[in-house]
C-alpha positions as CSV (number, residue, x, y, z in Angstrom):
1,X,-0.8,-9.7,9.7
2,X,2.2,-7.5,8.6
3,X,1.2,-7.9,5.3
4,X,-2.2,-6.5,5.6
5,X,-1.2,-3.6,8.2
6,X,1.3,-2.3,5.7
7,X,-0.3,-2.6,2.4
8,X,-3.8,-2.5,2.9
9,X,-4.6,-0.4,6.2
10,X,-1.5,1.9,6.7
11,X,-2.2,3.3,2.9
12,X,-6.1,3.5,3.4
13,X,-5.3,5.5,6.1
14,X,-3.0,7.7,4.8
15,X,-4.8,8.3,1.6
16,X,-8.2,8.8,3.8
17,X,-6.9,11.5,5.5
18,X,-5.6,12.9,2.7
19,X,-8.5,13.3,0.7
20,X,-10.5,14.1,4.1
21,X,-8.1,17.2,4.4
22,X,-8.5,18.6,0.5
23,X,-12.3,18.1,0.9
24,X,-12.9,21.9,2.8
25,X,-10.4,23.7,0.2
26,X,-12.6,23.1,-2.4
27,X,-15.9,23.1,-0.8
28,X,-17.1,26.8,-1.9
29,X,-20.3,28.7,-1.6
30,X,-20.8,27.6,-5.7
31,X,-20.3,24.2,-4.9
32,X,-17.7,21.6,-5.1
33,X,-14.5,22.1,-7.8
34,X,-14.0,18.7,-9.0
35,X,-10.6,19.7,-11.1
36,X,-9.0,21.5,-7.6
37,X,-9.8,18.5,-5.4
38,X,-8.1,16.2,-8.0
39,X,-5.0,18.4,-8.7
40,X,-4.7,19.0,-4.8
41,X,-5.5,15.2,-4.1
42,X,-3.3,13.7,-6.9
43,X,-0.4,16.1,-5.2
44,X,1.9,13.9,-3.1
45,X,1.6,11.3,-5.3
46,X,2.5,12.9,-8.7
47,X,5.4,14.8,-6.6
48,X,8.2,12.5,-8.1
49,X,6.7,13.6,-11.9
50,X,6.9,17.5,-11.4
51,X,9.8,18.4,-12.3
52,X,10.4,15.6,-15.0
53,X,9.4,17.7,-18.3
54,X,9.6,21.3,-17.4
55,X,12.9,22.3,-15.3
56,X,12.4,26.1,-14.1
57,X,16.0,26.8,-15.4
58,X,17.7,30.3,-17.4
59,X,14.5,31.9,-16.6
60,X,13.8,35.4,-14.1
61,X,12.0,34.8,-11.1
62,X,8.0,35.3,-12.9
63,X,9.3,32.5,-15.2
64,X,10.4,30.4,-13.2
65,X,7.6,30.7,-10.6
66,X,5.1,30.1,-13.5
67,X,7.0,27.1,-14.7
68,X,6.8,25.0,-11.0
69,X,3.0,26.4,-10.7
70,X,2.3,24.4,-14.3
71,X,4.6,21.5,-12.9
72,X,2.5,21.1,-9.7
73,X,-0.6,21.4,-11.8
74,X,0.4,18.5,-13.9
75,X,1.8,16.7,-11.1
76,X,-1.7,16.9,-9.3
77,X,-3.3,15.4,-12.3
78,X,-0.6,12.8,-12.8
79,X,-1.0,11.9,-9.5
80,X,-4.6,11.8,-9.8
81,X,-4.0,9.1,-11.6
82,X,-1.4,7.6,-9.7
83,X,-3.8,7.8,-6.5
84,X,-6.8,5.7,-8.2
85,X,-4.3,3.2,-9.5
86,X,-3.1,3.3,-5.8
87,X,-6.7,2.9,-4.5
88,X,-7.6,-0.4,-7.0
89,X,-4.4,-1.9,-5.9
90,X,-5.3,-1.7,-2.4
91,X,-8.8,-3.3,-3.1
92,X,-7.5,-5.5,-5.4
93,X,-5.2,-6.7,-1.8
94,X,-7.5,-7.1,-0.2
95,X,-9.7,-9.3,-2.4
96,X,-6.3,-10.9,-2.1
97,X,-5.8,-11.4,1.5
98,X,-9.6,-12.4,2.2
99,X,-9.6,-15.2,-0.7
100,X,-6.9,-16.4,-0.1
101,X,-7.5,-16.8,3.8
102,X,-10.6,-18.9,2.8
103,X,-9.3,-20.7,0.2
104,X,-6.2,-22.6,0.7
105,X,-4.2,-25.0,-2.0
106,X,-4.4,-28.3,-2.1
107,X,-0.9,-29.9,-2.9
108,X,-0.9,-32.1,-6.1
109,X,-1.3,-35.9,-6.3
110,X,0.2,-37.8,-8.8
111,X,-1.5,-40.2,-10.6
């Protein structure tokens, strides 16, 4: 039961209400932006990966505020990535958890 509260429910949710909270951003009178709801989606995920190329450093303030804007932008598509990955793993746990709750092992006899 811990197993499945922990890596299958507690990360659905979090990731549903997530993406449940990006969707009005980019709802707009044109119609849905596909790139800003990955980059803003893919966000918290790709957080760790911001900063690992660019580091806003010996630049004035424009520079180095343009730098973290391009960091966050490729951290939202990184972790765009990272949150699909996230998203089959959890399915692929679950596949787990219900297989393998109907299915047991049968020990080995030796012949």
């Amino acid at each position: 039961m811990k197993r499945v509260l922990f890596k299958v429910i507690v990360p659905a949710v979090i990731i549903t209400v997530w993406m449940l909270t990006c969707y009005p951003v980019c709802n707009k009178a044109e119609g849905f932006d596909w790139f800003l709801y990955w980059i803003i989606a893919g966000c918290p995920f790709g957080i760790r990966r911001m900063c690992l190329w660019l580091i806003p450093k010996n630049f004035g303030i424009s520079g180095s505020i343009g730098i973290l804007a391009l960091n966050c932008i490729i951290g939202g598509l990184i972790g765009g990535v990272v949150l699909i990955f996230k998203i089959i793993g959890i399915a692929g746990e679950l596949i787990s958890i219900i297989t393998g709750h109907f299915w047991t092992k049968s020990p080995k006899v030796e012949i």
